[in-house]
FILUM-274597 format. One record per residue (C-alpha): residue number from 1; chain; y, z, x. Coordinates in Angstrom, 2 decimals. Layout:
N
<k:NUM c:A y:Y z:Z x:X>;
...
This chain:
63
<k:1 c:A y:0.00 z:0.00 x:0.00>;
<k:2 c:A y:2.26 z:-0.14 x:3.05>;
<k:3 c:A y:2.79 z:-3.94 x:2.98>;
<k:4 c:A y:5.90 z:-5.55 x:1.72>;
<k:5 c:A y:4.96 z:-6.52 x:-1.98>;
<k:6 c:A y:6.60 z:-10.05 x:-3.45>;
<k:7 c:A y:6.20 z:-10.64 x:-7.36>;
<k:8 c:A y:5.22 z:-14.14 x:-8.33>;
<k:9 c:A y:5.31 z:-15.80 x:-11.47>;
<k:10 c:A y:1.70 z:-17.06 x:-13.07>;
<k:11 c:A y:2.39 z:-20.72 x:-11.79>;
<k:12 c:A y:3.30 z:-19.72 x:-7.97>;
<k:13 c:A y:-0.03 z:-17.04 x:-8.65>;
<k:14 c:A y:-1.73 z:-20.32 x:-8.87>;
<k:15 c:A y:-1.32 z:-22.13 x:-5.99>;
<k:16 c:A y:-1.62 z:-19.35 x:-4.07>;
<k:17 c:A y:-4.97 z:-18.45 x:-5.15>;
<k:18 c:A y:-5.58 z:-22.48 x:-4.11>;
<k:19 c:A y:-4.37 z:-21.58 x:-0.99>;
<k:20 c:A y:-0.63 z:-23.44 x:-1.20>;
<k:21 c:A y:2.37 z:-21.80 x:0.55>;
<k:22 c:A y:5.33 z:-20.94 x:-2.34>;
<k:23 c:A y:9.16 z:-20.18 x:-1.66>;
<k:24 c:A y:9.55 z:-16.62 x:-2.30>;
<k:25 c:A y:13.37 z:-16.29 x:-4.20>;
<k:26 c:A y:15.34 z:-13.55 x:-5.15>;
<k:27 c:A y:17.86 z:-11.17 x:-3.08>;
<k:28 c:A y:14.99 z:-8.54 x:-2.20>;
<k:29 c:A y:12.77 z:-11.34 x:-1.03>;
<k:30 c:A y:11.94 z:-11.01 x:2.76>;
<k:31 c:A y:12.45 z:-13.85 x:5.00>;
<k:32 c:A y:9.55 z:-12.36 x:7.57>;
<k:33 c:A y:6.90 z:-10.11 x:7.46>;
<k:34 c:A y:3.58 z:-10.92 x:9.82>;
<k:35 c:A y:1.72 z:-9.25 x:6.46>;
<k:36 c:A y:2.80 z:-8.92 x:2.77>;
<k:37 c:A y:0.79 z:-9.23 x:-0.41>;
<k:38 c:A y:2.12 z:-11.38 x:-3.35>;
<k:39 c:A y:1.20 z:-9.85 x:-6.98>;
<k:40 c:A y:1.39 z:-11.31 x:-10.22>;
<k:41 c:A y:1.39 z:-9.70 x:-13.55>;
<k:42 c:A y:1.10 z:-6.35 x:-11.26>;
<k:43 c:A y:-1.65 z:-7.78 x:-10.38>;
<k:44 c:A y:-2.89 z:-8.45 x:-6.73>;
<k:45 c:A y:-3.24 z:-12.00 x:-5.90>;
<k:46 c:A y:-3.40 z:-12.11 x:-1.86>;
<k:47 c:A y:-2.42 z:-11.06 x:1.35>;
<k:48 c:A y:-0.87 z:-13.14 x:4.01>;
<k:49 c:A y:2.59 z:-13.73 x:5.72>;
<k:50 c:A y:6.08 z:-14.33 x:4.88>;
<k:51 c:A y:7.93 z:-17.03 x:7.44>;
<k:52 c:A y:10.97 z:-18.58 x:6.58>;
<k:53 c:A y:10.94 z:-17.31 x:3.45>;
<k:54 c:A y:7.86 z:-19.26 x:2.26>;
<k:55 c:A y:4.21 z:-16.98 x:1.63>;
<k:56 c:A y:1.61 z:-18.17 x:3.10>;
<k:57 c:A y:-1.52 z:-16.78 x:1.86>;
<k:58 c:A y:-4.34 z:-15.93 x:4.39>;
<k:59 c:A y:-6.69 z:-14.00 x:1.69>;
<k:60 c:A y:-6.97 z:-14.80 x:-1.89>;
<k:61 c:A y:-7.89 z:-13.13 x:-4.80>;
<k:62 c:A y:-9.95 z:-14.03 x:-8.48>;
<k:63 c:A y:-7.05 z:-13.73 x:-10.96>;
């Protein structure tokens, strides 16, 4: 629970969980983090890295 959370909406949930990079928007967003996880819904949906403000998953999760 230490890692830097980002909320997604159901469609950028998507193509993360097919592996795809999203832009992560918002004034809270981090531009960098070498590990964040990306929830949906409250939901976790994977963990992976933030660079240049775009997450790029390394593990998914089954929605």
């Amino acid at each position: 629970d230490c890692l830097p959370q980002v909320a997604v909406s159901d469609d950028a949930a998507t193509k993360i969980r097919l592996g795809n990079p999203v832009i992560i928007r918002g004034r809270d967003a981090p531009v960098e983090a070498e590990e964040a996880c990306a929830t949906a819904r409250g939901r976790l949906v994977a963990i992976g890295a933030i660079e240049q403000g775009m997450f790029k998953p390394k593990r998914v999760f089954a929605g």
